[in-house]
N, C-alpha and C positions, 0 to 999 in steps of 0.2 A: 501166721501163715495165710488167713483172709484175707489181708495186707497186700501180701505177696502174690495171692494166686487169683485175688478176685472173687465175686463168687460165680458161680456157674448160670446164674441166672439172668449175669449183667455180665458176662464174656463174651463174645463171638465165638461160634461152634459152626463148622461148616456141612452142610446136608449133604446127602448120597443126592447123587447124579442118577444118569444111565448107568448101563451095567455095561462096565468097561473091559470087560473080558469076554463079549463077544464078539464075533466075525466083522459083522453091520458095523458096528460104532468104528472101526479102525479101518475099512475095503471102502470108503468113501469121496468126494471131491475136496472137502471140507480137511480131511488127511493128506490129503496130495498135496495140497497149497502150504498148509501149512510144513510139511517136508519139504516144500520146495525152499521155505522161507529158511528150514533150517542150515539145511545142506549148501546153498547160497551162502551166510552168514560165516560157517566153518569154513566152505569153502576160500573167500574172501580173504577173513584171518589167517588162515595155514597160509597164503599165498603173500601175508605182509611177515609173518614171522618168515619163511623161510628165504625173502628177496632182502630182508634189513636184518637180520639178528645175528649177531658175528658168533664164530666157532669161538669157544672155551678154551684160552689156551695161556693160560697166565704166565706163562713161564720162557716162554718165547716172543710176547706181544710188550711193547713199552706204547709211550706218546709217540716216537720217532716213527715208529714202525705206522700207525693209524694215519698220520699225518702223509706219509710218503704214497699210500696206500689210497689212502682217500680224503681227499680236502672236507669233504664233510662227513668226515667217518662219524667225529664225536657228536653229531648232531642228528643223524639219519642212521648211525651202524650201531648204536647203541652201549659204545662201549663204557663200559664201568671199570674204576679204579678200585684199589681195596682200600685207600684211607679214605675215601666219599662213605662209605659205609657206616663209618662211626664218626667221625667229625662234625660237628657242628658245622651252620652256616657262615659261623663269625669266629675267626682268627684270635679273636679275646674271650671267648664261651669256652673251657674246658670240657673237654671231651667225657669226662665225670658225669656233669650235669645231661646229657645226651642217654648215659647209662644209665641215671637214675631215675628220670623222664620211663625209660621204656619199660626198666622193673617194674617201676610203681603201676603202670597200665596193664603190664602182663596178669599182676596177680590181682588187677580189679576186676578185671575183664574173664579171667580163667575163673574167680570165685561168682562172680553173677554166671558164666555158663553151665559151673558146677550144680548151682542152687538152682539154676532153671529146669535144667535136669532132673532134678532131683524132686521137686515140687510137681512139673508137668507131664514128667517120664520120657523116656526115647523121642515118642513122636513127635519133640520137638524140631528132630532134626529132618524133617518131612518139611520144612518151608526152607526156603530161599535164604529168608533172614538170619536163620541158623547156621546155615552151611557160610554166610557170609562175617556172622560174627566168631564161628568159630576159624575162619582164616584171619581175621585181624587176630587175635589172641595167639593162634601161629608166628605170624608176621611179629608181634610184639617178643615171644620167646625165643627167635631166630634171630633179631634186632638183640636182643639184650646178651647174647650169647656175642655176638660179634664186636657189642660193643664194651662189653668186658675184653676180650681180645685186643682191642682197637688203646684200649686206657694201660692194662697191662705192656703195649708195644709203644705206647706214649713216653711209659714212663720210665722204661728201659732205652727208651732214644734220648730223652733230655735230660736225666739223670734224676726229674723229680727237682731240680732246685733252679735251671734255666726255662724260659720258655722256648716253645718251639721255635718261632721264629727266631730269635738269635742263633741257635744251635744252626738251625738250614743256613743261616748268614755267613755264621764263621766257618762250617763246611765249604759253603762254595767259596768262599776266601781263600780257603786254602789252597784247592785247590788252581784257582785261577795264576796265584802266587805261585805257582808250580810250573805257571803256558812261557812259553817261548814270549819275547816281548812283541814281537808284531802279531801276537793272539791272543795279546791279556784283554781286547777288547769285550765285553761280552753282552750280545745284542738281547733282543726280546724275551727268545725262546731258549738264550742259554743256560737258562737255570732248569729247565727239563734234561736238556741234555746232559747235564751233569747229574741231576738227580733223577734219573728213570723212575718212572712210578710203576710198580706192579699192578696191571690189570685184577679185579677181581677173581676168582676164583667161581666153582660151583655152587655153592648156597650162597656168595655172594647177587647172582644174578638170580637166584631162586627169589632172594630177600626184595631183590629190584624189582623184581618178574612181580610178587604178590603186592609190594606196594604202587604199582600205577591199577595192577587186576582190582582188588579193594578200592582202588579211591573211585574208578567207576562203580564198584557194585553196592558200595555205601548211597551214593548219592540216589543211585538209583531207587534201592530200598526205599530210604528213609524218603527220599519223594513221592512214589509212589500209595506210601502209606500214610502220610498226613495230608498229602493233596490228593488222594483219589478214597484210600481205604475208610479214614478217621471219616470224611466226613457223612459216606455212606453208613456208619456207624454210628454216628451221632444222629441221624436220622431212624435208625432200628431203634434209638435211647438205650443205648451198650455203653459200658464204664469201661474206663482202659486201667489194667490193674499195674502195678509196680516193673515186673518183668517186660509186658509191654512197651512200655513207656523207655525205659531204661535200653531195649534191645534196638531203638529206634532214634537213638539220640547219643549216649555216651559213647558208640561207636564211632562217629563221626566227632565228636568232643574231641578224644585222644588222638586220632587221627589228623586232624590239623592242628593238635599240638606238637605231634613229632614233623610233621608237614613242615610248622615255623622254625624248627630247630633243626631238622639236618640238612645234609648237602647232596641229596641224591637227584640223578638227573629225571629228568620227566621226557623221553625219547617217545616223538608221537604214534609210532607203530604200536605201541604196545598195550594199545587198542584192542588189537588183536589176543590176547590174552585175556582181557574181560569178557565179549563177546565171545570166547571159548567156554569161558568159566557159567556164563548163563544157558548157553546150548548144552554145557554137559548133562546141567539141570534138568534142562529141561528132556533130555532124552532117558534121565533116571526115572523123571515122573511117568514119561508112555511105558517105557518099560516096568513100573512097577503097577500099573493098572492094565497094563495086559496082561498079567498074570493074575492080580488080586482084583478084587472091586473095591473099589476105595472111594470118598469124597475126596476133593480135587483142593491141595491146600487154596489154592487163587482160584475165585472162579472163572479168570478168564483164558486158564489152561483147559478149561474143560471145552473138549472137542465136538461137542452135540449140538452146543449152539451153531446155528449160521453164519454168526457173526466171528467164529474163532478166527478165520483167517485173518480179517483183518484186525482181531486184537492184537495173534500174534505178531502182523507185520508192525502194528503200533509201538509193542514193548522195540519189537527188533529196533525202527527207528530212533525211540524214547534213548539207545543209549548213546547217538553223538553227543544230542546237548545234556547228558548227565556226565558223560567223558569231557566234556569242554567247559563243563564249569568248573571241573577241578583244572585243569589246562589255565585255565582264566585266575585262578586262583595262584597257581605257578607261577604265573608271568606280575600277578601282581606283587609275590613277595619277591621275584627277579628285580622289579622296580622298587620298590620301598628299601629292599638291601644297597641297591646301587647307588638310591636318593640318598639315606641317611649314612651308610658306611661303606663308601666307593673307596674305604684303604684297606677292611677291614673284614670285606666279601670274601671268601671263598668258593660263591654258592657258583654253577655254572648249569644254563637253562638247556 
């Protein structure tokens, strides 16, 4: 368990502040700015989800309907299919392998938050990093749940002994073999129209929703902890113990490994959803020191300094370019897929 926990004399422990349950420390300028910074940001977000993010409505909605609707529906409206959800990104990767990819992370990931727990107690989940790795671990149990669904509807489509693609081939065959002769032709997009794809459903856009929210709150984490935290750390001469280390890396590890293996789209609004998910935070912490006195897990949440305002506007900005490297990261497996298997893609950016 020393291994694991470190010892208490080479960890980081963070000191009492002010006492943040008085009048003075919250009726100040230094509180105004920084509410202004918050309310702004919510603000901002609520107004990109609710101008791009399409109603729920799987059952009435196909391709035809999006396309007629809006030329850039699927690129700006955010719509999601239900086989993007388990599907790999390559047409030759069995949807299997995508399943067992996300089991194998769920229960890595759920027994290191178990044992961190368990080793450091509750207040773990008083920092950011926690609330951030226990939604990957979400995300992975939600993923794994959909994508057993996804393999079970595989394998009752192709019987288990054809592959997909034939099966869709000789369907539309059949079809077309069925059209009037002056509409056996059938152009680009007539293989949607023959084959409607069912829109997601509601934990499917839950599943979409947390994986662009994480892939921002990952990078951000984990950057701001080896490039601002670690090195202020290493300057106090503090050891970084097992949980540390591991709460600050394997998240992002599994995270672009399922990143290179599915087919989920990357809709840039939803943006709007990470910076939701750090404001909520960050309105748990004033609220739970306006009641309690507490040390402040980051210190650059703490509001006494002069300087909060512009720390907080710094994180606020810190999260485009932590959102655009994942973004950048997207667009690079868009190309490496299109480079090396332009028959063989399913992926769509």
């Amino acid at each position: 368990m020393d291994f694991l926990a470190g010892g208490s004399k080479t960890t980081w422990q963070p000191v009492m502040g002010a006492d943040t349950t008085t009048p003075n420390y919250w009726l100040n300028w230094r509180v105004f700015l920084c509410c202004l910074w918050i309310l702004t940001a919510m603000g901002v977000a609520s107004y990109l989800i609710t101008k791009y993010e399409r109603p729920l409505n799987p059952k009435s909605r196909n391709r035809g309907d999006y396309d007629d609707d809006d030329d850039d529906g699927d690129d700006y409206g955010g719509v999601l299919y239900d086989d993007e959800l388990w599907k790999p990104c390559l047409k030759g990767i069995h949807p299997a392998w995508l399943m067992s990819y996300r089991i194998f992370a769920f229960i890595v990931l759920l027994i290191l938050i178990t044992l961190n727990a368990i080793v450091d107690g509750g207040s773990i989940f008083y920092y950011y990093t926690q609330w951030t790795f226990t939604l990957i671990t979400i995300y992975f149990g939600i993923g794994s749940m959909l994508s057993i669904y996804g393999c079970c509807h595989h394998h009752n489509k192709v019987g288990g002994d054809r592959s997909e693609e034939q099966d869709e081939e000789q369907a539309a065959r059949a079809e077309i073999t069925n059209l009037p002769n002056a509409a056996k032709y059938v152009g680009p997009n007539r293989k949607d129209s023959i084959h409607p794809r069912q829109v997601a459903g509601f934990w499917g856009y839950v599943f979409q929703i947390m994986f662009q929210m994480q892939a921002g709150a990952i990078v951000l984490t984990d950057c701001v902890f080896w490039f601002i935290i670690v090195p202020f750390l290493a300057m106090k001469d503090y050891n970084l113990n097992f949980f540390i280390i591991n709460m600050h890396s394997i998240n992002a590890v599994f995270l672009l490994g399922d990143t290179a293996l599915n087919s989920l789209r990357f809709p840039w609004f939803r943006v709007a959803y990470f910076v939701l998910w750090t404001c909520v935070f960050v309105v748990f912490q004033w609220i739970v020191h306006a009641c309690i006195a507490l040390w402040w897990p980051y210190p650059f949440l703490d509001l006494a300094s002069s300087f909060s305002p512009l720390w907080y506007l710094s994180v606020a900005l810190l999260h485009v370019p932590c959102y655009g490297i994942f973004v950048l990261v997207i667009k690079l497996k868009h190309f490496l897929l299109l480079k090396w298997f332009p028959d063989s893609t399913r992926y769509i950016l």
